[in-house]
C-alpha positions as CSV (number, residue, x, y, z in Angstrom):
1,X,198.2,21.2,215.3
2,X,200.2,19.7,217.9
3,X,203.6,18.1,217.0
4,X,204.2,15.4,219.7
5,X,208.1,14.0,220.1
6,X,209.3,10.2,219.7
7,X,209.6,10.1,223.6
8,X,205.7,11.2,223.9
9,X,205.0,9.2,221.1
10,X,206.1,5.9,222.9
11,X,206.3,6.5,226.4
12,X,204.9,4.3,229.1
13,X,205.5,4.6,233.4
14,X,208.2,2.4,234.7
15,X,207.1,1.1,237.6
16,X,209.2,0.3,240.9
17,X,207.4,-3.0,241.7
18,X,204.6,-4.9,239.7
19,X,201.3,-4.6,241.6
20,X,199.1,-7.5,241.7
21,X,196.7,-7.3,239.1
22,X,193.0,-7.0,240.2
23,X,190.4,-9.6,239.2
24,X,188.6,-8.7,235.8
25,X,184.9,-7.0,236.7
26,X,183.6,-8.0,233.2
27,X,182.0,-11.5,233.4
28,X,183.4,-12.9,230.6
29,X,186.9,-11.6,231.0
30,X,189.7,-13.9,232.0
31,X,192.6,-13.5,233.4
32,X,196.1,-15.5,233.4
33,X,198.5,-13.7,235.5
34,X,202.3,-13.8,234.9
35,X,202.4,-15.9,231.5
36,X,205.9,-16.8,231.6
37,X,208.0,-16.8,227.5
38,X,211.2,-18.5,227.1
39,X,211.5,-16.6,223.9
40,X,212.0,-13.3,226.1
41,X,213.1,-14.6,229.2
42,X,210.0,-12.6,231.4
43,X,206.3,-13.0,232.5
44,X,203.4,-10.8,231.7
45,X,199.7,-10.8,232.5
46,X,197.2,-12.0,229.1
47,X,193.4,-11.6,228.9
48,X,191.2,-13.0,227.6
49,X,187.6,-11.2,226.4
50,X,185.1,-14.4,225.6
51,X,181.8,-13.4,223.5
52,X,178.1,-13.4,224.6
53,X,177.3,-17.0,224.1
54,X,180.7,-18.6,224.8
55,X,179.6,-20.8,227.4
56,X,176.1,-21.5,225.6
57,X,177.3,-23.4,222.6
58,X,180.3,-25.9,223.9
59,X,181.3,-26.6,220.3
60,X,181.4,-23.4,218.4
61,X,184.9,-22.3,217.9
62,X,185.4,-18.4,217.4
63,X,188.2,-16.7,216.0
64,X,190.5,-14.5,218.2
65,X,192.6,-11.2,217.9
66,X,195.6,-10.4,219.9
67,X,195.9,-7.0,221.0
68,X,199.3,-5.3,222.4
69,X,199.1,-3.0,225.7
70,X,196.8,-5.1,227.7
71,X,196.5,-3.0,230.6
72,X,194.7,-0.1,228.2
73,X,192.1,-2.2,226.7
74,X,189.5,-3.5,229.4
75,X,189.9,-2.4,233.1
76,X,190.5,1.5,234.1
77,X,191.9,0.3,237.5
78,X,195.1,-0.3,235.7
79,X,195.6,1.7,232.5
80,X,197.9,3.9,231.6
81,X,195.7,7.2,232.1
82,X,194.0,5.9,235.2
83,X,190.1,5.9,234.3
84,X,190.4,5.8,230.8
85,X,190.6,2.4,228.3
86,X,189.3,1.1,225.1
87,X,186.7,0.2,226.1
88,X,187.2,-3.1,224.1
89,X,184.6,-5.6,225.9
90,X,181.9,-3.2,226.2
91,X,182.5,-2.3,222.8
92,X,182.6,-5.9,221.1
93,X,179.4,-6.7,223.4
94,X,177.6,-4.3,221.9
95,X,178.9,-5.3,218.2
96,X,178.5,-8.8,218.7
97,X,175.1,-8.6,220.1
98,X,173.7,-6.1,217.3
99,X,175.1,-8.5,214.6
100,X,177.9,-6.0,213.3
101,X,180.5,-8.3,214.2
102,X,181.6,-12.0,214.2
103,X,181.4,-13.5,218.0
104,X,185.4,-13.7,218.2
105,X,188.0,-13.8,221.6
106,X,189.9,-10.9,222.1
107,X,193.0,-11.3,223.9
108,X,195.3,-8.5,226.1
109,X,199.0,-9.2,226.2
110,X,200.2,-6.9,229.2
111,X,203.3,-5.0,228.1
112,X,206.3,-5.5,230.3
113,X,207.0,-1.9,231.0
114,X,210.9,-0.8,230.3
115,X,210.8,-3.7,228.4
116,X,207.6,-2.7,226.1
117,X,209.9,-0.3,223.4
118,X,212.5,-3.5,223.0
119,X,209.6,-6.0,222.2
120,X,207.4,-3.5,220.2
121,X,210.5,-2.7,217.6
122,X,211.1,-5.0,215.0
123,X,214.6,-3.4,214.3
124,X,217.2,-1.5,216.3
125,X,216.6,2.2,216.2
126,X,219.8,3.9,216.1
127,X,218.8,6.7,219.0
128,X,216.4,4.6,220.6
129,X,218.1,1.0,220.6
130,X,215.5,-1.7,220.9
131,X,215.0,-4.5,218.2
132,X,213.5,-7.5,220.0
133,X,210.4,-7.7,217.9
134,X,211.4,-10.5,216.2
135,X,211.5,-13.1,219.7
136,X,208.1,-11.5,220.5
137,X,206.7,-12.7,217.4
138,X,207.9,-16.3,218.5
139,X,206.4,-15.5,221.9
140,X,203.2,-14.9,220.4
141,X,203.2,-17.1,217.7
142,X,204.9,-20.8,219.4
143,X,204.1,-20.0,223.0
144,X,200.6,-17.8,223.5
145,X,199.2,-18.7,220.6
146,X,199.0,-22.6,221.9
147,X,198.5,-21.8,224.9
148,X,195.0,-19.8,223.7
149,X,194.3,-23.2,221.6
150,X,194.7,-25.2,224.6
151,X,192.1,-23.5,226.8
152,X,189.8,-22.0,224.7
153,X,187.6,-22.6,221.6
154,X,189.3,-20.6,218.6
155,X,189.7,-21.3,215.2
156,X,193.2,-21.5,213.5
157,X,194.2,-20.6,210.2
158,X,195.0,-16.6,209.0
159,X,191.4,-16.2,208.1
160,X,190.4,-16.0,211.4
161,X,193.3,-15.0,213.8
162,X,194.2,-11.5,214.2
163,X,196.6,-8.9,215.4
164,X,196.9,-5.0,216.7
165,X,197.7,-2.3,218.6
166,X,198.5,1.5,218.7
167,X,201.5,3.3,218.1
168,X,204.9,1.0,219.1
169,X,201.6,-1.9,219.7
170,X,200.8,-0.9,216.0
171,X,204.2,-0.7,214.3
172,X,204.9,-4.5,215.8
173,X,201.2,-5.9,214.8
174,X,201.7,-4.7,210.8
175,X,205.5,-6.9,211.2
176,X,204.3,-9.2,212.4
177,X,201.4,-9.4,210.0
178,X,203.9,-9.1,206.8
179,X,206.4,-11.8,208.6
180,X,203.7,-14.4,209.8
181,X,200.8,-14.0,206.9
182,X,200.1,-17.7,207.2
183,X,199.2,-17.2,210.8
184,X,198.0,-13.3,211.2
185,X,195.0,-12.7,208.8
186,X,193.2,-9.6,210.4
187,X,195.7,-6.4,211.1
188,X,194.7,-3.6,213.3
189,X,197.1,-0.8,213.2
190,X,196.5,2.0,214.9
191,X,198.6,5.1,215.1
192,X,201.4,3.8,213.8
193,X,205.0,4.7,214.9
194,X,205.9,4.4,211.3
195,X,209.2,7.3,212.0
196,X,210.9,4.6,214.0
197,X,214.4,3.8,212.8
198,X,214.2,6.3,209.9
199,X,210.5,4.6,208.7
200,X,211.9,1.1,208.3
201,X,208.4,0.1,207.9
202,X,208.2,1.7,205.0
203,X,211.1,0.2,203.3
204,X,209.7,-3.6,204.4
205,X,206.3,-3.0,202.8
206,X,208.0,-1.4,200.0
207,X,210.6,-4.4,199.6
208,X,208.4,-7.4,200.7
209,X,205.0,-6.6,200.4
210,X,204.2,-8.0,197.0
211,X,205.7,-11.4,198.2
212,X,203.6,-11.2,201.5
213,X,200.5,-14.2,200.5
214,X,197.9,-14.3,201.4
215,X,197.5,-10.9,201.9
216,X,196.2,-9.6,205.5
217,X,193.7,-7.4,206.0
218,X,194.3,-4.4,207.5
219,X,192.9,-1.6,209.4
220,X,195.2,1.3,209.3
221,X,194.2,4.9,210.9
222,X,195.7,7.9,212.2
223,X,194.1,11.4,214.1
224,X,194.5,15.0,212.5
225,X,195.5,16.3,216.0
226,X,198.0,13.3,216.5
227,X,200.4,15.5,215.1
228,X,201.3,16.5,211.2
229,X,203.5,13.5,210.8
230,X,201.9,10.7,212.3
231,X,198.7,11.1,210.1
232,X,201.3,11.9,206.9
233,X,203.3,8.8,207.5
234,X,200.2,6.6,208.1
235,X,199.1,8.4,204.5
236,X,202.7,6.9,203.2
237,X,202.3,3.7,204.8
238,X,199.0,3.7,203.3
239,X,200.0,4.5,199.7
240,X,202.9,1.8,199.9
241,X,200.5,-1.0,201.1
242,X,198.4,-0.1,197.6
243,X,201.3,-0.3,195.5
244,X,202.5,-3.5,196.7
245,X,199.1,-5.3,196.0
246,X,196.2,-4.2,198.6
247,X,193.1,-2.7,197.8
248,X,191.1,0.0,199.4
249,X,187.7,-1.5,200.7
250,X,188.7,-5.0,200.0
251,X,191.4,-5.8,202.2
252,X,192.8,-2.1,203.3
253,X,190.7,0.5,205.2
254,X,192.8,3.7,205.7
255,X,190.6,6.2,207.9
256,X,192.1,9.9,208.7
257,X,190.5,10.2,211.7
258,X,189.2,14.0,212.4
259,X,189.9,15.5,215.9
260,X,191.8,11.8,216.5
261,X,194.4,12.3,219.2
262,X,197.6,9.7,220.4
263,X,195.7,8.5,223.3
264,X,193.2,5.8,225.2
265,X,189.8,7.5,224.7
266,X,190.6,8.1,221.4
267,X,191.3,4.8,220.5
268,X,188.4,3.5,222.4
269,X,186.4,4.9,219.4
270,X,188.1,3.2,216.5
271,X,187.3,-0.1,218.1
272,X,183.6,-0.6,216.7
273,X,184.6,0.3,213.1
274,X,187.7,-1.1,213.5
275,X,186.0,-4.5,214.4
276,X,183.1,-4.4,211.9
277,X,186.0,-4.4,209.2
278,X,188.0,-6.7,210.5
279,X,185.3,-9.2,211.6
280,X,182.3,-8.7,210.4
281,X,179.1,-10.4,210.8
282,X,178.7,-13.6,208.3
């Protein structure tokens, strides 16, 4: 089994100059290029996935989950391995349509590139540096958040507003989840970089996560070929989320995902069950 390093583990091109970002293919996909934060002092581009039926029904209001690493999620024109995404609005179209899942928004918050490790860390590693995951929250929370409620028709409240990501996306999701429960309801957290700075995140579930109310709920996963220690500390993360009040098949679905690897096409297909649990059909 593969061991994979902290660089591979996190690791995103840098490049030279921004291209323009192409016009979504999808019909229902939005786009909002170069959403600008005060909070972190730089743009990025946000999309926004609408459900079958959006424009049908002008006063149903859906609930929404923001998902980190925009670029991977809905066009292979621009993701990371070229070709290759999650697949997420094919996916949720499919879901929604067979009445799996709740019609819900799904939103893509570009990363910024170099700046992606900073805003994905909740605390400062002390090989890797970083640590700005506290002013993303208040990006996502005071600026995108209300700028989502402005333009589209989402319901507020915990129950129905969700967070996620993988690896660095995931880490930054489940803090945010445990620092804003009265605002983040519905955790996805995939892959987990649970070793950064010496598996702080185990030491905040273990040292808050009683107090955390109401209690998200939370999809956590990992792959056997991810390497022996990301699925091991996704087992610890697991166990310390139990101890500190959550409850398998209630409001905590671990899955030890076999042949599950650290990348796009693998993620692409958690999103269904990852989805049903999160939102599933009323």
């Amino acid at each position: 089994m593969a061991t994979q390093t902290a660089s591979q583990l996190i690791s995103q091109p840098v490049p030279a100059a921004r291209p323009v970002t192409p016009e979504p293919e999808h019909p229902r996909l939005k786009l909002h290029r170069d959403f600008p934060s005060q909070w972190l002092g730089r743009e990025r581009d946000v999309w926004v996935y609408l459900p079958p039926g959006y424009e049908a029904d002008a006063d149903r209001r859906y609930p929404v989950l923001y998902l980190q690493d925009g670029q991977n999620l809905f066009d292979p024109r621009i993701s990371f391995v070229p070709g290759v995404t999650w697949q997420v609005a094919e996916t949720a179209d499919a879901m929604i349509e067979s009445g799996e899942v709740e019609p819900l928004l799904i939103v893509g918050i570009a990363n910024t590139g170099e700046h992606r490790l900073a805003e994905y860390s909740p605390t400062a590693d002390p090989e890797m540096g970083g640590g700005d995951g506290n002013r993303y929250g208040q990006m996502m929370v005071r600026e995108l958040a209300p700028f989502i409620a402005a333009r589209y028709r989402v319901l507020s409240g915990p129950e129905h507003t969700g967070v996620g990501g993988s690896s660095m996306g995931a880490l930054i999701s489940l803090y945010l989840g445990l620092k804003f429960p009265g605002f983040f309801g519905r955790l996805a957290v995939l892959s987990p970089s649970v070793w950064w700075d010496r598996k702080w995140i185990l030491r905040c579930v273990e040292e808050n996560g009683e107090r955390v109310s109401p209690k998200p709920r939370i999809w956590l996963d990992a792959g056997d070929a991810e390497g022996s220690r990301t699925l091991l500390n996704a087992e610890l993360l697991a166990e310390r989320l139990r101890a500190t009040g959550w409850r398998d098949d209630v409001d905590l679905d671990f899955e030890a995902i076999p042949g599950g690897r650290h990348d796009e096409a693998s993620w692409a297909q958690r999103v269904g069950p990852m989805l049903r649990f999160l939102f599933p059909a009323r």
